[in-house]
PyMOL Python script that loads the backbone (N, CA, C, O; Angstrom):
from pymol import cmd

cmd.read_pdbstr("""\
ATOM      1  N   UNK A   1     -15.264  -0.335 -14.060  1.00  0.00           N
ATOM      2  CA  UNK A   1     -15.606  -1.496 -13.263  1.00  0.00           C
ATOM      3  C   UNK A   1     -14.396  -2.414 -13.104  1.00  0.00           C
ATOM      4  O   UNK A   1     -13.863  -2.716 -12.036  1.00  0.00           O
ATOM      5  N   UNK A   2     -14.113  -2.733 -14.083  1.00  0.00           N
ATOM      6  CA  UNK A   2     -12.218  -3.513 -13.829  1.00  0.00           C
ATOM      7  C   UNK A   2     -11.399  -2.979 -12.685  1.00  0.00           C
ATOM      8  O   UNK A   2     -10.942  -3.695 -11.794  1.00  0.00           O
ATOM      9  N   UNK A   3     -11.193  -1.274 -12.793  1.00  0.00           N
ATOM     10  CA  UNK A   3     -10.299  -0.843 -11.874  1.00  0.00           C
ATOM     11  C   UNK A   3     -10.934  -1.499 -10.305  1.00  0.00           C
ATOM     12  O   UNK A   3     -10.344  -2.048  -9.374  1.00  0.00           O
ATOM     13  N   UNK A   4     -11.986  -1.251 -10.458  1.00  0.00           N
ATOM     14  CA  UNK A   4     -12.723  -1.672  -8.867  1.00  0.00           C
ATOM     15  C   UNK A   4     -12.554  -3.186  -8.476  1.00  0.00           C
ATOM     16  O   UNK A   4     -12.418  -3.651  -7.344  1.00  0.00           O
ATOM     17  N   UNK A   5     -12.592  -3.803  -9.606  1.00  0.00           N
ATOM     18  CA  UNK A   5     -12.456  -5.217  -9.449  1.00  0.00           C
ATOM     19  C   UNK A   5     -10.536  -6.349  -9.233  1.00  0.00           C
ATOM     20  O   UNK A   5     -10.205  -7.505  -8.969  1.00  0.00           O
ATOM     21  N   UNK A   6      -9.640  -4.612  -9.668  1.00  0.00           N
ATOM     22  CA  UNK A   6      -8.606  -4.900  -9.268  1.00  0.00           C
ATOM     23  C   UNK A   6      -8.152  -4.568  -8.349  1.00  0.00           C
ATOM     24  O   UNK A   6      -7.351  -5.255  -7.713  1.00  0.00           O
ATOM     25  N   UNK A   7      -8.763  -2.745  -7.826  1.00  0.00           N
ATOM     26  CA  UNK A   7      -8.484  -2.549  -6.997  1.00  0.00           C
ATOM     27  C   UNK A   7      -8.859  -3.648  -5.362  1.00  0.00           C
ATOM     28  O   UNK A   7      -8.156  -3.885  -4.381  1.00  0.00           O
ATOM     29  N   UNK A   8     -10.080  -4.021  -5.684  1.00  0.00           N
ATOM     30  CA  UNK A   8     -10.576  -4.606  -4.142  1.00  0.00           C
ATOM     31  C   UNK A   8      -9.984  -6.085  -4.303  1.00  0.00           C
ATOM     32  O   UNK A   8     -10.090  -6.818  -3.320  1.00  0.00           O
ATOM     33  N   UNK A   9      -9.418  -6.550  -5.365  1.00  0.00           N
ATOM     34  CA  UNK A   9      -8.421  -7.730  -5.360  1.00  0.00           C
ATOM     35  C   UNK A   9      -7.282  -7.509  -4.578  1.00  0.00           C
ATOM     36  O   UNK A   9      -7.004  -8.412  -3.790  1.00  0.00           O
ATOM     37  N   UNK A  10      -6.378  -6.279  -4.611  1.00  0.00           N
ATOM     38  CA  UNK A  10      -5.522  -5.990  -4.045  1.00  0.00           C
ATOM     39  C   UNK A  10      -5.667  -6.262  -2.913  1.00  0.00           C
ATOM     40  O   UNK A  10      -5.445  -7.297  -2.285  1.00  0.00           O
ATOM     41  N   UNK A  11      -6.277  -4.749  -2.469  1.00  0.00           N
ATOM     42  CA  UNK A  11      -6.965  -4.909  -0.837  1.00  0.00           C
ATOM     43  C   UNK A  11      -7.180  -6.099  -0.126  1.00  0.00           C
ATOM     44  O   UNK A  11      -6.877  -6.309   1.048  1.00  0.00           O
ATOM     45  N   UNK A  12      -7.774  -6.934  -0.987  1.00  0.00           N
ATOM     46  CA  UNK A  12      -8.214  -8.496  -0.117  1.00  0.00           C
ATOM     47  C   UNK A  12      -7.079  -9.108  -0.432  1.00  0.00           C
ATOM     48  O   UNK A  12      -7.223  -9.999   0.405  1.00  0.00           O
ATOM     49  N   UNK A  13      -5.871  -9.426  -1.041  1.00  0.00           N
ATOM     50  CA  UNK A  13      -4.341  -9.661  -0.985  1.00  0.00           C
ATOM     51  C   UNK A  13      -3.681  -9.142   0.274  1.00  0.00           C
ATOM     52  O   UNK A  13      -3.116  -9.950   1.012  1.00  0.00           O
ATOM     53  N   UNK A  14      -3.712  -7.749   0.601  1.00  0.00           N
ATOM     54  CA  UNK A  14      -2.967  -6.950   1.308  1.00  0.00           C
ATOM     55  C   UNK A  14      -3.809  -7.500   2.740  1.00  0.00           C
ATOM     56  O   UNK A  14      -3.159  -8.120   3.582  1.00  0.00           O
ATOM     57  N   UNK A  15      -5.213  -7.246   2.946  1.00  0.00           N
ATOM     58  CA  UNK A  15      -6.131  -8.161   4.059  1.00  0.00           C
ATOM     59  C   UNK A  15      -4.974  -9.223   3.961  1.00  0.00           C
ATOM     60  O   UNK A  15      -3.895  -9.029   4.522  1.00  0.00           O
ATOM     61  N   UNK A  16      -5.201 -10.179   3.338  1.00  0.00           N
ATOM     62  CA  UNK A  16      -4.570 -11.529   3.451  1.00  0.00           C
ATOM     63  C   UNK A  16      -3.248 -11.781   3.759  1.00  0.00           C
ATOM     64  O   UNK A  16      -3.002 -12.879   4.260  1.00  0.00           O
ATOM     65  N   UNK A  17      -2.476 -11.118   3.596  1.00  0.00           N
ATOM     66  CA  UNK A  17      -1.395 -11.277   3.815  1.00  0.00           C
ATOM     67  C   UNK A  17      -0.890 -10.703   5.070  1.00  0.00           C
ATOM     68  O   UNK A  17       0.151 -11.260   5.419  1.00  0.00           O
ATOM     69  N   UNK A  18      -1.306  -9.720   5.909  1.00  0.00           N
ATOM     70  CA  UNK A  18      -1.458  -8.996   6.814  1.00  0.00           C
ATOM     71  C   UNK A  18      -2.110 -10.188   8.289  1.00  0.00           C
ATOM     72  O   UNK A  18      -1.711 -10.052   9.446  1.00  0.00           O
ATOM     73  N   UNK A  19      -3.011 -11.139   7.909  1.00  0.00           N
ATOM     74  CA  UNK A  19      -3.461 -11.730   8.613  1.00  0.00           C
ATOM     75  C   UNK A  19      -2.553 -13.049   8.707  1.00  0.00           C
ATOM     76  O   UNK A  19      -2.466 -13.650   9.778  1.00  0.00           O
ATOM     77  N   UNK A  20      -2.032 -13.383   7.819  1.00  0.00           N
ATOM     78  CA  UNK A  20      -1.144 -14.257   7.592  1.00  0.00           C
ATOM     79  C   UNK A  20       0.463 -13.912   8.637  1.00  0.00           C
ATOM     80  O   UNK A  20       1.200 -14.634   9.308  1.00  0.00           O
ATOM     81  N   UNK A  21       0.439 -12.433   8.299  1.00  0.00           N
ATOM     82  CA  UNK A  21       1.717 -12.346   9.341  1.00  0.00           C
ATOM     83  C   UNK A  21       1.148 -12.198  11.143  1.00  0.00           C
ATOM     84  O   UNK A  21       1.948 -12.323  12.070  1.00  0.00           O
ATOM     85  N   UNK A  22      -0.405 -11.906  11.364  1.00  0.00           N
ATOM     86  CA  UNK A  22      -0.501 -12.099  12.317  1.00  0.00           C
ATOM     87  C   UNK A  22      -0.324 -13.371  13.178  1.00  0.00           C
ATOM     88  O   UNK A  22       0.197 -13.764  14.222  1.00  0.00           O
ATOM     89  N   UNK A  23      -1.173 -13.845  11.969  1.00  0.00           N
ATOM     90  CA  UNK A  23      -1.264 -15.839  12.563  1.00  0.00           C
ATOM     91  C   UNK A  23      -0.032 -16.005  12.834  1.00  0.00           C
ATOM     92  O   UNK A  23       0.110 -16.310  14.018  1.00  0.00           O
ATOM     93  N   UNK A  24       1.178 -15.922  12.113  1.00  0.00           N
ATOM     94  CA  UNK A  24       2.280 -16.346  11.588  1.00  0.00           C
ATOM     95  C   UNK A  24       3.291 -16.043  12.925  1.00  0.00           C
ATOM     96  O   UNK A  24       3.744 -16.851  13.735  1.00  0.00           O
ATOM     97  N   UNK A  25       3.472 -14.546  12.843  1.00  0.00           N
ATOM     98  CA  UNK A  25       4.511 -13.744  13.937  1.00  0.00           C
ATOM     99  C   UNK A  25       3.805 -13.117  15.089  1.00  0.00           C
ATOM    100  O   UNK A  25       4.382 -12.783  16.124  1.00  0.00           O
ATOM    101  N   UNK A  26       2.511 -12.971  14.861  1.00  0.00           N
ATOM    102  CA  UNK A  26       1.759 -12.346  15.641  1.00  0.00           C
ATOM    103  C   UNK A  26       2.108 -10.706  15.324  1.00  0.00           C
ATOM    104  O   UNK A  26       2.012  -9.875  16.227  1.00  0.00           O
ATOM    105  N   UNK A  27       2.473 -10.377  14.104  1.00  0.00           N
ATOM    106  CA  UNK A  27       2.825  -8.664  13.929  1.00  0.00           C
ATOM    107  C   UNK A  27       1.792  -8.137  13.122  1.00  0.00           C
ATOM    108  O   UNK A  27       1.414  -8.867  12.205  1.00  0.00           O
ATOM    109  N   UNK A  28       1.273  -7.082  13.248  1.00  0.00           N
ATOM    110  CA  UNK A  28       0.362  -6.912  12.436  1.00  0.00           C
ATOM    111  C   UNK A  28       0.720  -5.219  11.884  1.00  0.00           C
ATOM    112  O   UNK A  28       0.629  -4.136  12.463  1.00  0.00           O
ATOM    113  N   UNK A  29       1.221  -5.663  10.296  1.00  0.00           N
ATOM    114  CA  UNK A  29       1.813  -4.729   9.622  1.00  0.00           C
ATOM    115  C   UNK A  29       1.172  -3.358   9.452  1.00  0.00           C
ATOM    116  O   UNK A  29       1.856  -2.337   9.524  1.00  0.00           O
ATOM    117  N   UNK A  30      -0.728  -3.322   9.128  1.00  0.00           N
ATOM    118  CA  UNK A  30      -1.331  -2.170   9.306  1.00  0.00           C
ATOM    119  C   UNK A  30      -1.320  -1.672  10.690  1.00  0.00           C
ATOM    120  O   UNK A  30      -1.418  -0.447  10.763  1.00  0.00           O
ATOM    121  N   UNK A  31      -1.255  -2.103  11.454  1.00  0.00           N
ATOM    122  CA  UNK A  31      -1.323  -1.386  12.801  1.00  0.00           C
ATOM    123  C   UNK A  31       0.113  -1.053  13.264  1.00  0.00           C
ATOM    124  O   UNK A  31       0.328  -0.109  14.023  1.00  0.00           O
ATOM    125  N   UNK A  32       1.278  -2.009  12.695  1.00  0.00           N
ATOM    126  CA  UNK A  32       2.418  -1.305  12.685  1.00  0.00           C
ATOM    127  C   UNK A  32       2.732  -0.107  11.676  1.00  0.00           C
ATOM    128  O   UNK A  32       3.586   0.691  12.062  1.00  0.00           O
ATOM    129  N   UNK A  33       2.135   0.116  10.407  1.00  0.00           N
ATOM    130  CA  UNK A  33       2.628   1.711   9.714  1.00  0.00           C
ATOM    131  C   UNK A  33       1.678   2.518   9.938  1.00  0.00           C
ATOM    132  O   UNK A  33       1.914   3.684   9.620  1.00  0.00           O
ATOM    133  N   UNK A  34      -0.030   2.143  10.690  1.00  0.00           N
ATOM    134  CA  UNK A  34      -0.603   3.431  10.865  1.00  0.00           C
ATOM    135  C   UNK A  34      -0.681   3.497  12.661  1.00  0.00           C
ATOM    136  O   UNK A  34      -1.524   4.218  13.195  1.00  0.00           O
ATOM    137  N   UNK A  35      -0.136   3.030  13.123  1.00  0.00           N
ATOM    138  CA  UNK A  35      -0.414   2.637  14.292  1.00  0.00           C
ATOM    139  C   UNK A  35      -1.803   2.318  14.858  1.00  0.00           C
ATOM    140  O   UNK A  35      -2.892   2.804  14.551  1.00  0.00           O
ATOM    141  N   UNK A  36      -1.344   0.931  16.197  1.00  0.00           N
ATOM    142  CA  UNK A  36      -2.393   0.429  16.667  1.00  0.00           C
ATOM    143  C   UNK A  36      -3.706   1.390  16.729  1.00  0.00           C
ATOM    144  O   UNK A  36      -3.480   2.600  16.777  1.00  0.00           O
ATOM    145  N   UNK A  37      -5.053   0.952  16.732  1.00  0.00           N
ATOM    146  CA  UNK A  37      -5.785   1.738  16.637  1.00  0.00           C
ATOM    147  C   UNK A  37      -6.606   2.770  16.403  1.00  0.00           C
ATOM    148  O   UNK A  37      -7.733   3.153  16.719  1.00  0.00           O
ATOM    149  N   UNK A  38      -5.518   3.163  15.626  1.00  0.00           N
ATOM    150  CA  UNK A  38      -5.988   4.216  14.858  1.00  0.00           C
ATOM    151  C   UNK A  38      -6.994   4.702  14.030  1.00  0.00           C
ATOM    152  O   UNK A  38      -7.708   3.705  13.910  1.00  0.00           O
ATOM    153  N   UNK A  39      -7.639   5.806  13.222  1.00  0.00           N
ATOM    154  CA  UNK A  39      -8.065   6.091  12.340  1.00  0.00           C
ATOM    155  C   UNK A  39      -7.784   5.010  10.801  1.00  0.00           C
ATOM    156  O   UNK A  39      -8.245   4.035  10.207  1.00  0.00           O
ATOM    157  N   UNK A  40      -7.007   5.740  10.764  1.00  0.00           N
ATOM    158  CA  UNK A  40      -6.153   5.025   9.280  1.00  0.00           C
ATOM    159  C   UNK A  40      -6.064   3.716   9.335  1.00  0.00           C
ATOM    160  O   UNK A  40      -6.462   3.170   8.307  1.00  0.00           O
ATOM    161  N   UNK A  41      -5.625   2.901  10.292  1.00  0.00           N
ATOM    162  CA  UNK A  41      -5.502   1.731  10.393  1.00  0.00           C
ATOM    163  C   UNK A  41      -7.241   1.184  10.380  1.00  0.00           C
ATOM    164  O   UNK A  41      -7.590   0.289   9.611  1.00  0.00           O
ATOM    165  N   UNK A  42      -7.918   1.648  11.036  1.00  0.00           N
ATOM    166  CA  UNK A  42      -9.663   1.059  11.061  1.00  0.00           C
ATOM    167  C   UNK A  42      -9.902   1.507   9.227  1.00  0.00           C
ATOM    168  O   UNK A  42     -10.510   0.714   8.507  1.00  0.00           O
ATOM    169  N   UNK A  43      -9.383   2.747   8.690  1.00  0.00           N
ATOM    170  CA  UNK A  43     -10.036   2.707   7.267  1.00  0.00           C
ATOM    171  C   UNK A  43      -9.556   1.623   7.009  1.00  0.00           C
ATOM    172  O   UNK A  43     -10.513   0.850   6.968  1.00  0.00           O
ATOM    173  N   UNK A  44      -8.309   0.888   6.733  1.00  0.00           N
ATOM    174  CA  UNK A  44      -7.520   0.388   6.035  1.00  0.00           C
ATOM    175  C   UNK A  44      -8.645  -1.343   6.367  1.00  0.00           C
ATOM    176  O   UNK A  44      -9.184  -2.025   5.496  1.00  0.00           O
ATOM    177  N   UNK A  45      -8.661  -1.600   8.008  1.00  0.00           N
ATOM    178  CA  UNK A  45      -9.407  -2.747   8.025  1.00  0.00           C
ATOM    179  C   UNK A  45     -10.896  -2.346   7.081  1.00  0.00           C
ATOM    180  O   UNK A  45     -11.203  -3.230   6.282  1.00  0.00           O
ATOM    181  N   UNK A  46     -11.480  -1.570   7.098  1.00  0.00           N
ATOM    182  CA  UNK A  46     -13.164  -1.344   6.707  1.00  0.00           C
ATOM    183  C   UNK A  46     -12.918  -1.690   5.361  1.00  0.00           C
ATOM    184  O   UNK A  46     -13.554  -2.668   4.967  1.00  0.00           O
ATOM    185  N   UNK A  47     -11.911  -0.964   4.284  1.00  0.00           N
ATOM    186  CA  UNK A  47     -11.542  -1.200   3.078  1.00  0.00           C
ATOM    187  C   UNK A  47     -11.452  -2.982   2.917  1.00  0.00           C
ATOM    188  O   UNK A  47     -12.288  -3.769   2.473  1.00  0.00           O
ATOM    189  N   UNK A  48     -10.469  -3.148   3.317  1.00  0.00           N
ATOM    190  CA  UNK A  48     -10.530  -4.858   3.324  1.00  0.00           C
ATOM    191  C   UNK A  48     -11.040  -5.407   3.455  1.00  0.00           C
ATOM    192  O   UNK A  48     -10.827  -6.487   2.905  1.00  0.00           O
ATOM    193  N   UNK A  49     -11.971  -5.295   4.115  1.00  0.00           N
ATOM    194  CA  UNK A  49     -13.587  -6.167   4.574  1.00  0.00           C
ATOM    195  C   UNK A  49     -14.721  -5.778   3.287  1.00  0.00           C
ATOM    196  O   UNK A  49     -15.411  -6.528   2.596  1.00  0.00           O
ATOM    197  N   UNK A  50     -14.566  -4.071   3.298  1.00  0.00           N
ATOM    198  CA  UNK A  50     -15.753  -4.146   1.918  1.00  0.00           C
ATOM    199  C   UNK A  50     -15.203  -4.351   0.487  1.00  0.00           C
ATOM    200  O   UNK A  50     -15.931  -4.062  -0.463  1.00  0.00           O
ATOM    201  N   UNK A  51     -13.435  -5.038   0.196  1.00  0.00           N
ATOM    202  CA  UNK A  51     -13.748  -5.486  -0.948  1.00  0.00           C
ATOM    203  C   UNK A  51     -13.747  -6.933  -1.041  1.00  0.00           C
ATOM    204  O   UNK A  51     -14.303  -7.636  -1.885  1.00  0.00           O
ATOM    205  N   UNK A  52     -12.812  -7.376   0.269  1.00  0.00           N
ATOM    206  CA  UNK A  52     -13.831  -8.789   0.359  1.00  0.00           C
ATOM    207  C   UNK A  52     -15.021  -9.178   0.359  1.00  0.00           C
ATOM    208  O   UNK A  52     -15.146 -10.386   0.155  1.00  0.00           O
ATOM    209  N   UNK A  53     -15.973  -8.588   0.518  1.00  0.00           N
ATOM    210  CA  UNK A  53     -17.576  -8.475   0.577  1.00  0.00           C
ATOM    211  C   UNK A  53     -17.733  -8.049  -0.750  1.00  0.00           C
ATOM    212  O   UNK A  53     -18.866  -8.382  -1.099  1.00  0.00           O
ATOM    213  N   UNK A  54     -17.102  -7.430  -1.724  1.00  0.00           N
ATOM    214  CA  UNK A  54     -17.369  -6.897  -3.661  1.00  0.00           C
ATOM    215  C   UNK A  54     -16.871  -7.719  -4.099  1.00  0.00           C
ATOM    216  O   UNK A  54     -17.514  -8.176  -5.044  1.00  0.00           O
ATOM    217  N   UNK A  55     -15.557  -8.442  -3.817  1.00  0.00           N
ATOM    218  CA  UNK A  55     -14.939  -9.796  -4.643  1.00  0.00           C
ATOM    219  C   UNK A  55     -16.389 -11.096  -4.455  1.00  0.00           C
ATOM    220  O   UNK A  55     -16.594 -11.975  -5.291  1.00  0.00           O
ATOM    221  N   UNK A  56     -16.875 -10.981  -3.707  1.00  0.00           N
ATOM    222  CA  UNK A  56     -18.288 -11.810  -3.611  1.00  0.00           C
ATOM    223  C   UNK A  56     -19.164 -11.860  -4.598  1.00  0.00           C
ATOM    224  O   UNK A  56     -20.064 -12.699  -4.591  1.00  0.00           O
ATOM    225  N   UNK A  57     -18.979 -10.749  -5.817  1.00  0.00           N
ATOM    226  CA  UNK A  57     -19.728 -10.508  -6.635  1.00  0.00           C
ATOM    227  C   UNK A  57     -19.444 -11.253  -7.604  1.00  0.00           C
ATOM    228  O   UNK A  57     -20.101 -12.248  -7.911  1.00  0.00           O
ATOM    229  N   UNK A  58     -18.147 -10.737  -8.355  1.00  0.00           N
ATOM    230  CA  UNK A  58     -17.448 -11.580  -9.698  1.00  0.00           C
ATOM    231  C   UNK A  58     -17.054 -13.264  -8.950  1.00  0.00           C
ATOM    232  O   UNK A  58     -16.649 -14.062  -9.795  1.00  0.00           O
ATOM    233  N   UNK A  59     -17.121 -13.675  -7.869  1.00  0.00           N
ATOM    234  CA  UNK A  59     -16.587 -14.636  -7.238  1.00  0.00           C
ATOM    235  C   UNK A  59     -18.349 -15.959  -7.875  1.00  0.00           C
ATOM    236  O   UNK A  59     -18.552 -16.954  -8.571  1.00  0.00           O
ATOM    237  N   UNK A  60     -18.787 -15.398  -7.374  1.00  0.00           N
ATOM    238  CA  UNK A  60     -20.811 -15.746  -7.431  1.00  0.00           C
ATOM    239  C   UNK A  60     -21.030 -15.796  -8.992  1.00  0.00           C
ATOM    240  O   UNK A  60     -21.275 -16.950  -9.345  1.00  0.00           O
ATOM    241  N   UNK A  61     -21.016 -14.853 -10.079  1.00  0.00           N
ATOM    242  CA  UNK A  61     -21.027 -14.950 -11.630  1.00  0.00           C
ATOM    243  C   UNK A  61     -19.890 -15.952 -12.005  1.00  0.00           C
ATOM    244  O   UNK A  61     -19.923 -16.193 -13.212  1.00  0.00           O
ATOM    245  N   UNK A  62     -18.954 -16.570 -11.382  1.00  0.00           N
ATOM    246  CA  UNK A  62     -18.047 -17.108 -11.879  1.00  0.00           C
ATOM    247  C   UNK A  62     -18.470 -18.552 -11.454  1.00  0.00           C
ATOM    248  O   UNK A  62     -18.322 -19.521 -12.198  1.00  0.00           O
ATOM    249  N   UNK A  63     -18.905 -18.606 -10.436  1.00  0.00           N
ATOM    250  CA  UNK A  63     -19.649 -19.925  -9.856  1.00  0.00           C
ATOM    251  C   UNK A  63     -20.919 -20.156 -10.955  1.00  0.00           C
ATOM    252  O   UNK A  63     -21.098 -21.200 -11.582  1.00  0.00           O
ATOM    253  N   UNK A  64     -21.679 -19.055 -11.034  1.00  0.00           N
ATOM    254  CA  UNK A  64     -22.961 -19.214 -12.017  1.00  0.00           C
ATOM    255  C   UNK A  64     -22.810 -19.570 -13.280  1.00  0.00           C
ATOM    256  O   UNK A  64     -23.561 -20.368 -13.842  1.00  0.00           O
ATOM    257  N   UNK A  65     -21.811 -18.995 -13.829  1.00  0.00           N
ATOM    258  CA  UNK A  65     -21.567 -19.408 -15.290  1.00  0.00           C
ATOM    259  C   UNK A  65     -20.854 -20.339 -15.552  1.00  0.00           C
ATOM    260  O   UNK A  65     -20.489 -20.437 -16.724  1.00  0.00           O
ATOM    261  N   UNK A  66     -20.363 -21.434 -14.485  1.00  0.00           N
ATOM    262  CA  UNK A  66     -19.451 -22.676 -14.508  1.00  0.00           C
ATOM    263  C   UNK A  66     -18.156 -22.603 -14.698  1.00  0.00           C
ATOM    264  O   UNK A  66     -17.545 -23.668 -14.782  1.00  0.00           O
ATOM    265  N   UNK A  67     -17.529 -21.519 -14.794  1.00  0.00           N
ATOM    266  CA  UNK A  67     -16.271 -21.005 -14.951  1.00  0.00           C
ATOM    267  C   UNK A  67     -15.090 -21.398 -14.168  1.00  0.00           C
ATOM    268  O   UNK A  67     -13.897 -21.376 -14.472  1.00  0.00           O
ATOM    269  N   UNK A  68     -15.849 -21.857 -12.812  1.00  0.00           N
ATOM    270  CA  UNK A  68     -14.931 -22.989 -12.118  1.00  0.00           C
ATOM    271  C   UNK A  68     -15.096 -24.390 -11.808  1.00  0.00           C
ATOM    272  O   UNK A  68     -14.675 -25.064 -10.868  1.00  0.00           O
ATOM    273  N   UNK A  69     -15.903 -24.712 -12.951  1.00  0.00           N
ATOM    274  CA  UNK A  69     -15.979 -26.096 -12.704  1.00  0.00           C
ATOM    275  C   UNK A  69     -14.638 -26.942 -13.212  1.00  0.00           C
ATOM    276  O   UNK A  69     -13.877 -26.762 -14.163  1.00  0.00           O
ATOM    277  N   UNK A  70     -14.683 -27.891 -12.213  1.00  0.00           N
ATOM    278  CA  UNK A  70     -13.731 -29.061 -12.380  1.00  0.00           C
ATOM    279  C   UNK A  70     -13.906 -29.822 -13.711  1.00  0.00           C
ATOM    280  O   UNK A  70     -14.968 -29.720 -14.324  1.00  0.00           O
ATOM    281  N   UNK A  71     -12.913 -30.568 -14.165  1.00  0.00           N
ATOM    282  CA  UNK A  71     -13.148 -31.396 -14.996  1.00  0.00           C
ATOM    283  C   UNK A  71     -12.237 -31.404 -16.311  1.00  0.00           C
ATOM    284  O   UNK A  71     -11.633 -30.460 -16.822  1.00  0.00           O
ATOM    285  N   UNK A  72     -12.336 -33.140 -16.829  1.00  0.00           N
ATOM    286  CA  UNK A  72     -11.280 -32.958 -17.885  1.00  0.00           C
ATOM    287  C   UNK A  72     -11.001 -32.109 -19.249  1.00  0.00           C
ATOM    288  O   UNK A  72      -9.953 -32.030 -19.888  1.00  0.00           O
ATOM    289  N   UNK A  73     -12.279 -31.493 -19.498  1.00  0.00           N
ATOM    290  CA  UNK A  73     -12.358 -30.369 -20.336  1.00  0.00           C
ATOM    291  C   UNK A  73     -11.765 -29.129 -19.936  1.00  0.00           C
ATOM    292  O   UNK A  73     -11.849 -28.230 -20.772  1.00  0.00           O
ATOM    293  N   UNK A  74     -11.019 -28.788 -18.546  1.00  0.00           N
ATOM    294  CA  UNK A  74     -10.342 -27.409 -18.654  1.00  0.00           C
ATOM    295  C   UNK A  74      -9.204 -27.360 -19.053  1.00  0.00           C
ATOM    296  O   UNK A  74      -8.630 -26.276 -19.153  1.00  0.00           O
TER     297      UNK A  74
END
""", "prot")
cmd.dss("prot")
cmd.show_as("cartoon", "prot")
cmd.util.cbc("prot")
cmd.orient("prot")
């Protein structure tokens, strides 16, 4: 379960940063190494989207158990 929870951290890094150079330069690095449209390039978006959608999980238990609460006790 860790590996999954690092792996789809990545992924939503690599998402993020990818969108960042779009906003940014307007280049968009997965569609530049698998090319536009592609196969590979759509896995690569689907991946990024479903571990942004699994980081939702540990993101939600971390909210539940107060783990990000503010305050002078952290």
């Amino acid at each position: 379960m860790k590996f999954l929870k690092i792996l789809t951290l990545i992924l939503v890094i690599v998402g993020g940063l990818n969108w960042g150079l779009v906003g940014l330069f307007g280049f968009d690095l997965v569609a530049a190494i698998f090319g536009p449209g592609s196969v590979l390039a759509r896995i690569v978006y689907v991946l990024v989207g479903l571990s942004a959608a699994w980081q939702v999980i540990p993101l939600s238990s971390a909210i539940g158990s107060g783990e990000l609460a503010a305050g002078p006790n952290r």
